[in-house]
C-alpha positions as CSV (number, residue, x, y, z in Angstrom):
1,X,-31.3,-12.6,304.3
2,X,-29.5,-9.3,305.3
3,X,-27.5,-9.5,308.5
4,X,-29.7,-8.4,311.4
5,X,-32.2,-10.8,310.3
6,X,-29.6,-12.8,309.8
7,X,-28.0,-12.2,314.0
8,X,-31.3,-12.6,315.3
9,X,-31.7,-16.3,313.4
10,X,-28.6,-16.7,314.9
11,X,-29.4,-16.2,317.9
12,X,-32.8,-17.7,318.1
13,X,-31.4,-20.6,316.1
14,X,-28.9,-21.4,319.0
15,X,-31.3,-20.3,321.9
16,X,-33.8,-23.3,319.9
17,X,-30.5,-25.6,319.6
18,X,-29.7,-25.2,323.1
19,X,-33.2,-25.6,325.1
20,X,-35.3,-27.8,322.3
21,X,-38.1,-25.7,321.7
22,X,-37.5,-22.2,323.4
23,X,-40.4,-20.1,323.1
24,X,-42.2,-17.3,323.9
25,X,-44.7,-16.9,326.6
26,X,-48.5,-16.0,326.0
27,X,-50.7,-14.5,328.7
28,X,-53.5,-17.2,328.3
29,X,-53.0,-18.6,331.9
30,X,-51.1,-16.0,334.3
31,X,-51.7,-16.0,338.1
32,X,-53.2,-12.6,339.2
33,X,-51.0,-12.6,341.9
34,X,-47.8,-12.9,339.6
35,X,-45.0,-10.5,340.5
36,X,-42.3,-11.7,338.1
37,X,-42.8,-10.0,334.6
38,X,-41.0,-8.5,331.9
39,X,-39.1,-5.4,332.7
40,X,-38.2,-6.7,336.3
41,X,-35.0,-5.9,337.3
42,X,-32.6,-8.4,337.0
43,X,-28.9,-8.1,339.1
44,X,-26.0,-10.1,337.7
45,X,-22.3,-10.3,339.3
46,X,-20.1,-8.9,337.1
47,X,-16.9,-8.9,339.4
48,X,-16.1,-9.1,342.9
49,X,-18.1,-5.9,344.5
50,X,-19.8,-5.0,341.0
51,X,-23.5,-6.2,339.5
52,X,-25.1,-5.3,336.1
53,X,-28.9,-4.2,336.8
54,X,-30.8,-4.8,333.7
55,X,-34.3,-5.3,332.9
56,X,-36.0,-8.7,331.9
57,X,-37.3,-9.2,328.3
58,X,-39.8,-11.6,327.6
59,X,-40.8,-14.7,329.4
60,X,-39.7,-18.0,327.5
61,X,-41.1,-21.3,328.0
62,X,-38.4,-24.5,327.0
63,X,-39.8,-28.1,327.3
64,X,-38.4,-28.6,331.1
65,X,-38.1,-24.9,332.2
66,X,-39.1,-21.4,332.0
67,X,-36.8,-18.3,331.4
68,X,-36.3,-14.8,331.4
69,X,-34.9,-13.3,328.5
70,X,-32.4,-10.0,328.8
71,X,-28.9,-8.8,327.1
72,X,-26.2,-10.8,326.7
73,X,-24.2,-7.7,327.3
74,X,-26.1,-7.8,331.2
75,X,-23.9,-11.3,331.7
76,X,-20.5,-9.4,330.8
77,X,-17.9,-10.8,333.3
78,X,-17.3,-7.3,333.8
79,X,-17.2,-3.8,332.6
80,X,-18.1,-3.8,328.9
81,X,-16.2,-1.4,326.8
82,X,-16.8,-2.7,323.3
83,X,-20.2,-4.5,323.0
84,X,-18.7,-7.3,320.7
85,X,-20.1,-10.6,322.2
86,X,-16.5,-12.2,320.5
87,X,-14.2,-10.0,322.4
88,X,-15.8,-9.5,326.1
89,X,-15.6,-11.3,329.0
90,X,-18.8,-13.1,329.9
91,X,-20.1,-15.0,333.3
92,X,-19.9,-18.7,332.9
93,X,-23.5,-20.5,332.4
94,X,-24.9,-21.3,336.1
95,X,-23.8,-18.1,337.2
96,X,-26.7,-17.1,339.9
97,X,-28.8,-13.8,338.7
98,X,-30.9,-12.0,340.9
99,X,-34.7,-11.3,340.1
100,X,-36.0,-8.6,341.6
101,X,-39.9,-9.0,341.7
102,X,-43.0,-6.2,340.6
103,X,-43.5,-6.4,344.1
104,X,-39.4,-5.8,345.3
105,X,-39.1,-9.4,346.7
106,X,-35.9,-11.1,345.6
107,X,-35.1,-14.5,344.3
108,X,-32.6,-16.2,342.5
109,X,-32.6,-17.6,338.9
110,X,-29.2,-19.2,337.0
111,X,-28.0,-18.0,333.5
112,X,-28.8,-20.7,331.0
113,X,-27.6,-19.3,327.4
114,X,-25.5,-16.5,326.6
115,X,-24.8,-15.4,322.7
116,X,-21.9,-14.5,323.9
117,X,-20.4,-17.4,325.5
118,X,-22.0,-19.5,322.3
119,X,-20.5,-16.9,319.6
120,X,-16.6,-17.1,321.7
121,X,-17.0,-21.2,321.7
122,X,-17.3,-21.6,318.5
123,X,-14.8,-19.3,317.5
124,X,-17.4,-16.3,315.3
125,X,-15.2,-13.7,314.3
126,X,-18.0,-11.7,311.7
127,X,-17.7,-8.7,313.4
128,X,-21.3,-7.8,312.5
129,X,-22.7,-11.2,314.4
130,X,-20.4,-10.4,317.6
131,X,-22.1,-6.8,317.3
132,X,-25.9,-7.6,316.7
133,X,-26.2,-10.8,318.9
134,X,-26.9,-10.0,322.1
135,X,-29.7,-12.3,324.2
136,X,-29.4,-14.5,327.2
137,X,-31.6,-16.5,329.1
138,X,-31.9,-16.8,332.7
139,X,-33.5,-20.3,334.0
140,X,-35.6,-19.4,336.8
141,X,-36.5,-21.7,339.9
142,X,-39.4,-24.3,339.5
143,X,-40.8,-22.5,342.8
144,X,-40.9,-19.0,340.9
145,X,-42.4,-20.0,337.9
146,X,-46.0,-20.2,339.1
147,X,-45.2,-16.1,339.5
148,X,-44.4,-16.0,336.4
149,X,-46.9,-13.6,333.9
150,X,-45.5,-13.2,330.5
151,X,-47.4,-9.8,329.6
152,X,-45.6,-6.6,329.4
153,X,-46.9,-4.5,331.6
154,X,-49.7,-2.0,330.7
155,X,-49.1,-3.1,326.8
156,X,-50.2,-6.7,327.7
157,X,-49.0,-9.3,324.9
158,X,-46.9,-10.7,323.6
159,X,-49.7,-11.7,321.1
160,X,-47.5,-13.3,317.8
161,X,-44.2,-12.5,316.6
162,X,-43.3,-9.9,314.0
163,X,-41.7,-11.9,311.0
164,X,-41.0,-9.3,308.7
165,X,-39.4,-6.6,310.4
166,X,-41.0,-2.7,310.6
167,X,-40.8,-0.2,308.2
168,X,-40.0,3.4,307.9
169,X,-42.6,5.4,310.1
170,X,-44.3,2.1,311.8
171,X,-45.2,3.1,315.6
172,X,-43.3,0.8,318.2
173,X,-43.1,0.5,321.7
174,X,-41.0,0.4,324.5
175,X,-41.3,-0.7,328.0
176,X,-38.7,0.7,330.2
177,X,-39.6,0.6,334.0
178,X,-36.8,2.1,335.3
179,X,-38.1,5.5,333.9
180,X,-40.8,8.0,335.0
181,X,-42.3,7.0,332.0
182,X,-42.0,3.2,331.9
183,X,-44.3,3.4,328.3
184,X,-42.6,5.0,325.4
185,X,-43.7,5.1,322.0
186,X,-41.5,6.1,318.5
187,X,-41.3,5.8,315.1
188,X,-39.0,3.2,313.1
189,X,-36.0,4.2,310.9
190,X,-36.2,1.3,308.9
191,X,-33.6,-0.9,308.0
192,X,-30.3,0.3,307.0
193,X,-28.2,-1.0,304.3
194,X,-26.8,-3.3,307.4
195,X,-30.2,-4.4,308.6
């Protein structure tokens, strides 16, 4: 297993550790009125007069509670100079992050899991682990999750889970609302002799 496989298992690993069965969300049963999606813009407090915007990831479903995924690196307990999820500062779990809706409401949902946090607790010092893993969760409110509709929007899915990586020249996607062009398609490099 090289080592970005070998991060993500890591992560996902201690995301499935932490919650039971932590999952991600289908479409099979979305309100049409649901406003809380991935890509929404999510606010975290970083310091005193400072916040992190970042966007959501996927929607994940645990056995007692549903979550938003995003960056670890969004939960920094300030400014990030390094990305290593063994060296930064990160918010405690229970922290309260902000959820900024599809439709601009605001509500309020409370970081769960943090790579970070996990990776500096028990003490990782593989630098190319503190690099790679980089995934929180963010538990939201019982009253928000009926809002909840776990397709990206205007690419719909996720469908199933790509196991096995992409190749040289595969098409993938990207959905990055903040842009005039909130749909981006590329082309994979690979894997590297890293991962």
């Amino acid at each position: 297993m090289d080592r970005r496989r070998s991060a993500l298992f890591v992560a996902t690993a201690v995301a499935t550790a932490a919650f039971g069965l932590v999952v991600p969300v289908t479409a099979s049963a979305a309100p049409r009125d649901a406003d809380i999606t991935p890509g929404v813009l999510m606010l975290s407090p970083v310091e005193t007069d400072a916040t992190s915007a970042c966007t959501a990831a996927f929607v994940f479903a645990g056995t007692e509670a549903t979550y938003l995924g995003y960056a670890a690196h969004c939960a920094a307990g300030g400014e990030a100079t390094g990305l290593s999820g063994c060296a930064e500062r990160t918010l405690p779990l229970g922290t309260p992050v902000v959820v900024e809706t599809a439709d601009g409401e605001r509500t309020t949902g409370t970081l769960a899991y943090t790579s970070w946090g996990t990776m500096q607790v028990r003490g990782e010092t593989d630098q190319t682990l503190c690099t790679l893993n980089d995934f929180a969760l963010v538990e939201l409110a019982a009253r928000d999750v009926e809002r909840v509709d776990p397709t990206v929007p205007r690419l719909g899915g996720p469908t199933d889970l790509d196991t096995d990586g992409t190749v040289s020249g595969e098409p993938v996607y990207s959905y990055q609302p903040q842009h005039r062009r909130a749909v981006k398609e590329g082309r994979s490099l690979g894997s590297g002799p890293g991962g």
